[in-house]
Residue, then its C-alpha position, 0 to 999 in steps of 0.5 A: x243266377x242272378x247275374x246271369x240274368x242281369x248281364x244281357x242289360x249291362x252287357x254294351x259290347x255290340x251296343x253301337x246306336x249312340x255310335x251310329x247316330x252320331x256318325x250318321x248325323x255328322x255325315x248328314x251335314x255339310x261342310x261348315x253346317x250348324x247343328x241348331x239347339x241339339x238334345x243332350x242325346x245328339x250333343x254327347x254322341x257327337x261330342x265324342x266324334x268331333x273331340x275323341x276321335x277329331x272327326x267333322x270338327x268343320x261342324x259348328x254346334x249352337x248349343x247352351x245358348x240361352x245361358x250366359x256361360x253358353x253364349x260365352x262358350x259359342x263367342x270363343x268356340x264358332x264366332x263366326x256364327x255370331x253378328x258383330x256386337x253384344x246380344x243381351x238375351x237368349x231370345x235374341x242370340x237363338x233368333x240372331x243365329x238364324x238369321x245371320x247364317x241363314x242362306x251362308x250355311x246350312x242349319x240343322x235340328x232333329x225336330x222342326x220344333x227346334x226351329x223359330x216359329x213361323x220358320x220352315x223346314x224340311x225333312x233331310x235324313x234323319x235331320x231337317x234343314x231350315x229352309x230360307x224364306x227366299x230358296x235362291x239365296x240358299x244355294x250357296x253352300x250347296x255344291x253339285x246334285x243333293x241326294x234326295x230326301x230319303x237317299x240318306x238313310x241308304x248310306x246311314x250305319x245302323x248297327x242293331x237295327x230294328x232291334x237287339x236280342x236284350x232290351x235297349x236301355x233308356x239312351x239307346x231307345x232315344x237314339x232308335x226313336x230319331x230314326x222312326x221319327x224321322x222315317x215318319x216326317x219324310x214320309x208326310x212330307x212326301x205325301x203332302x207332295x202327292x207321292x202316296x206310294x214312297x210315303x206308305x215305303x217310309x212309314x212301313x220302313x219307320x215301323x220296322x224300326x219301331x213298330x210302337x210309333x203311333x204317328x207312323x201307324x196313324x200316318x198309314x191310316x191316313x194314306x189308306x184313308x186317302x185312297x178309299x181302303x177304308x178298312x186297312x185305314x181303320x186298322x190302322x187309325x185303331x193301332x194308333x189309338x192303342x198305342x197312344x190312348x191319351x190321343x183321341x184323333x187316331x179313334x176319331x180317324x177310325x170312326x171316320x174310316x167307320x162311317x165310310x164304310x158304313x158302319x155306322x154302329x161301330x163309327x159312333x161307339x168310336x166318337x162317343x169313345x174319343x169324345x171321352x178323352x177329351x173334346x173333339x168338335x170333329x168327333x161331336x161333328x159326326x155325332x150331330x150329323x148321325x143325329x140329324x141323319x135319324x131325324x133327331x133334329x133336336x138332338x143334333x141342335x144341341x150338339x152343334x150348339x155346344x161345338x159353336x161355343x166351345x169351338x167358335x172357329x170350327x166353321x162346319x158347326x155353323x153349317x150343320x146348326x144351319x141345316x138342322x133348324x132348317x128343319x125345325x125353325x127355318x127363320x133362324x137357320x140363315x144365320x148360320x148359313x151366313x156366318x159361315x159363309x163369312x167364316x169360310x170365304x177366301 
């Protein structure tokens, strides 16, 4: 009996995600790329494609580089990724990298925190590629029409998908996680093009495959928000929040969608909650304007006052102190009118 129970965990036969991930990531990249900094998750299962079965061995993987042993390994492996000269720390070699193959070949990463600060990146799959600063110089991997950036995901393998009829273990649940996530980043990617509509697509398709992603479900919200439908994008805001409590800003969106809507009881029960995780100035914001809006102009001061110190670059604080003396002590309030002015103009 109780290896009957068991044998659903331990049973891997049809258990193809680390497979496909693998497959997928490798056809993602072009001839020549480089996988920058992959997790042990991306490493490992290419490792099997490109060793065992000899497949993509053209992909170059910058990986263990911020050890000494690691940058001895990258010399011997894929030298020509390197400058000529010895690079003396790991800071350096991960910025040399970048910089000597950036525009000569393309480099991706799961996340674009992978990346150098500052540096930009876009989604492409269920990768991003690092952008270089200057596009032009970029082109010269680049042969013929590229697909566009969801077009990858028509020709990924995803066997398993959205889900299996056991419960995946630790490193299948990873794998699965990168699809989502990547579906997500697409899908703000798109709307912050204006393309609303293939951004809603992306992040119900993201859902499908993993329907406890608080990004993805805040991420709607927002789009719904956007467009006026205020209820829908409270729904959402509020399954966001369930699923990730520790995160206040989807319970602050809700509240916002809330006030748009006029209900302003459930809008302030819902700052009021936020600001008990942890203090947000927009959360603390509404509140003083809820206050103002009552006439407690008293109240609504002490709020903005507080936000001002512990948030000193949150500009609409400065305004709203502003309006709230105007009503109380007038010959104080141009303060605040002026130094958000100063804080604000371009």
């Amino acid at each position: 009996m109780i290896l009957f129970r068991a044998l659903p965990e331990c049973f891997y036969r049809l258990d193809f995600h680390a497979h496909d991930y693998a497959r997928n990531v490798l056809a993602t990249a072009r001839p020549g790329a480089i996988i920058y900094d992959p997790d042990d998750t991306t490493a490992f299962a290419t490792d099997y494609f490109q060793y065992v079965l000899g497949r993509r061995t053209d992909i170059k993987k910058a990986v263990y580089f911020r050890t000494r042993w690691g940058y001895e390994r990258l010399k011997r492996l894929h030298p020509d990724i390197l400058p000529s000269g010895e690079i003396t720390s790991g800071r350096e070699l991960a910025e040399m990298i970048i910089s000597h193959n950036m525009g000569s070949k393309m480099i991706l990463a799961e996340l674009p925190s992978k990346f150098p600060s500052g540096a930009g990146s876009r989604p492409l799959g269920i990768m991003r590629e690092l952008i270089s600063p200057q596009p032009k110089t970029i082109t010269t991997y680049r042969t013929g029409a590229s697909p566009s950036l969801e077009d990858y995901f028509v020709f990924y393998v995803m066997r398993g998908m959205p889900r299996l009829l056991y419960r995946r273990d630790f490193f299948s649940e990873h794998v699965v996680s990168y699809y989502s996530s990547a579906l997500t980043n697409t899908g703000l990617y798109r709307a912050g093009l204006g393309d609303f509509e293939r951004a809603r697509r992306l992040y119900l398709e993201a859902l499908s495959i993993s329907g406890d992603s608080s990004a993805a479900w805040n991420n709607l919200g927002t789009l719904y928000f956007a467009r006026g439908d205020y209820g829908p994008a409270a729904l959402n805001f509020e399954i966001a929040y369930r699923l990730e409590p520790a995160n206040s800003s989807s319970k602050v969106n809700a509240g916002m969608a809330y006030s748009r809507m006029g209900n302003f009881d459930r809008a302030r029960t819902a700052f009021e909650e936020a600001l008990r995780q942890n203090f947000n100035p927009t959360a603390a914001n509404e509140l003083g304007l809820m206050r103002y809006a009552r006439g407690d102009y008293a109240s609504a001061e002490k709020i903005f006052s507080d936000i001002i110190a512990r948030e000193p670059s949150f500009a609409a604080a400065r305004y709203n102190m502003g309006l709230a003396l105007s009503k109380t002590r007038p010959s104080e309030a141009q303060r605040y009118f002026e130094e958000y002015e100063r804080m604000t103009r371009r």
